[in-house]
C-alpha positions as CSV (number, residue, x, y, z in Angstrom):
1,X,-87.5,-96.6,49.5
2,X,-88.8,-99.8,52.0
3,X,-91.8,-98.5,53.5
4,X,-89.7,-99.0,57.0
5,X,-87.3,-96.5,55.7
6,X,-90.1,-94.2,54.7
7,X,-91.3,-94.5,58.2
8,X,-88.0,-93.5,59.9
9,X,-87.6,-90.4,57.8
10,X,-91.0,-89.2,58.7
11,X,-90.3,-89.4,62.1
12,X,-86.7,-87.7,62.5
13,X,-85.4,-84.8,60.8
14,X,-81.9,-83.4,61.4
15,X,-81.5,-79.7,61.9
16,X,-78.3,-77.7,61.4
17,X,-77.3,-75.2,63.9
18,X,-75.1,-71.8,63.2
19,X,-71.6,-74.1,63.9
20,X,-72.8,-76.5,61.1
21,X,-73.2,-79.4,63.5
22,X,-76.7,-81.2,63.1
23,X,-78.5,-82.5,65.3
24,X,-81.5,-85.2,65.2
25,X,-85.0,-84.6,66.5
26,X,-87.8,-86.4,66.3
27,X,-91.0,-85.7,64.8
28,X,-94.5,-85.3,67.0
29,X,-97.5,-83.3,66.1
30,X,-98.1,-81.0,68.5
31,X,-101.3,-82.8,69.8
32,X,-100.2,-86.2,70.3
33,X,-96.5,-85.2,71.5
34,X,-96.0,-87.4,74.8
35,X,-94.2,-85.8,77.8
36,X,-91.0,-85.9,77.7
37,X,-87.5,-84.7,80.1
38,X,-85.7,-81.7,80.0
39,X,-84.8,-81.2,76.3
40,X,-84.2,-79.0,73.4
41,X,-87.4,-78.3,70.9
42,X,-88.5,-76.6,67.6
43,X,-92.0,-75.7,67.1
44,X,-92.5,-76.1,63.2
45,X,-95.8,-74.9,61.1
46,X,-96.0,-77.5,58.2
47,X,-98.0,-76.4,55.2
48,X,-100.4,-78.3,53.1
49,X,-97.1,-78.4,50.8
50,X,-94.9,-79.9,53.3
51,X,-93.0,-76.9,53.9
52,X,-91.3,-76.5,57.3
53,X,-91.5,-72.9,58.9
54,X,-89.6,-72.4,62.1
55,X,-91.5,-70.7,64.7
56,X,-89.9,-71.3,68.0
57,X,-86.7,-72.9,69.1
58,X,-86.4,-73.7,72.7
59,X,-85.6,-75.7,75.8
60,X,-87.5,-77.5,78.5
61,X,-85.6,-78.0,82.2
62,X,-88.4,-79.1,84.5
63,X,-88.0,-82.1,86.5
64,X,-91.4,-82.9,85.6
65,X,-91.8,-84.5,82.3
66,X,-95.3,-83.2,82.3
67,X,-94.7,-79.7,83.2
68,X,-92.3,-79.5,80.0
69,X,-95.0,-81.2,77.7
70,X,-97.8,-78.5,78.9
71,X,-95.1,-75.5,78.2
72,X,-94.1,-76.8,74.8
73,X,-98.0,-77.7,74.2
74,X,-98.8,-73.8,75.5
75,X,-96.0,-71.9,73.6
76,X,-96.6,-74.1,70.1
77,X,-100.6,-73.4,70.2
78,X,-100.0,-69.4,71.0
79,X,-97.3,-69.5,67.5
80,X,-100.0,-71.9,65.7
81,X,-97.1,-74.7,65.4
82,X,-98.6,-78.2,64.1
83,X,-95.5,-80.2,65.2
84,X,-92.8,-80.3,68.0
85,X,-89.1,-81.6,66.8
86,X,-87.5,-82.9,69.7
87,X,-83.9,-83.5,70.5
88,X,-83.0,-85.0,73.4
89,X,-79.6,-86.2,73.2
90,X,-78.1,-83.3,75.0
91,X,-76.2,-84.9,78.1
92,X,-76.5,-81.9,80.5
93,X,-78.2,-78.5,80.9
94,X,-75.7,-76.6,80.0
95,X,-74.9,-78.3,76.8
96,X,-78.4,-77.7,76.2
97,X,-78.4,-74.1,76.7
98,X,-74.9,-74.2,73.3
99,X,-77.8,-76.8,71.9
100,X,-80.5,-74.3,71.8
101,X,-78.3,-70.9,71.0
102,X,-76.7,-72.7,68.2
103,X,-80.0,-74.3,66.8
104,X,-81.7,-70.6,67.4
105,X,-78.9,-68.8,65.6
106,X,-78.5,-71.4,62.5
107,X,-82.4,-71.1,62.3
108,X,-82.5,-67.6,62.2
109,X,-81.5,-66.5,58.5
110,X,-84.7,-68.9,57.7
111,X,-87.1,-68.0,60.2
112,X,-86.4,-64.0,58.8
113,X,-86.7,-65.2,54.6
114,X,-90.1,-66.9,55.6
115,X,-91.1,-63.8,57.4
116,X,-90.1,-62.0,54.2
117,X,-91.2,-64.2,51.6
118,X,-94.7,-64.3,53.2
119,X,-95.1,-67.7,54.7
């Protein structure tokens, strides 16, 4: 792969929800994530392995780009998350809101085998 390519696949990854759609996020750490507008989020614990574990999926609405980069910064260090996947391509709140119950729902099944297998 051309190390650009490398690059982009690093920074995105595209999540399925429960309808089968997938959507796009892109990849911060949760320490150098900027602020960003109202959005959809995962909070994801990758290993030393590179495995993803879903902690959180959620959704940011304040006005104040800020204010939704110190909740997401709060809720990720409480659930020991080491990176935020974020999707902001949603057009309004309330296809936000189908956004994040679809995302939560298609994450769930993996979230509970983790839980199960240890992780």
């Amino acid at each position: 792969m051309l190390d650009g390519a490398a690059d982009i696949a690093e920074r995105f990854h595209f999540w399925s929800g429960a309808s089968g759609r997938r959507y796009v996020h892109t990849i911060y750490s949760l320490v150098e994530c900027p602020a960003i507008p109202a959005g959809n989020y995962i909070l994801v614990h990758r290993d030393a392995h590179d495995r993803q574990l879903v902690l959180a999926v959620g959704r940011v609405g304040h006005s104040a780009a800020s204010l939704n980069l110190a909740e997401i910064r709060r809720r990720g260090a409480e659930l020991g998350a080491n990176e935020v996947h974020v999707h902001l391509l949603a057009p309004n709140a309330k296809l936000s809101r189908l956004i994040e119950t679809d995302l939560r729902s298609g994450q769930c099944s993996g979230i509970v085998a983790s839980l199960a297998a240890g992780m």
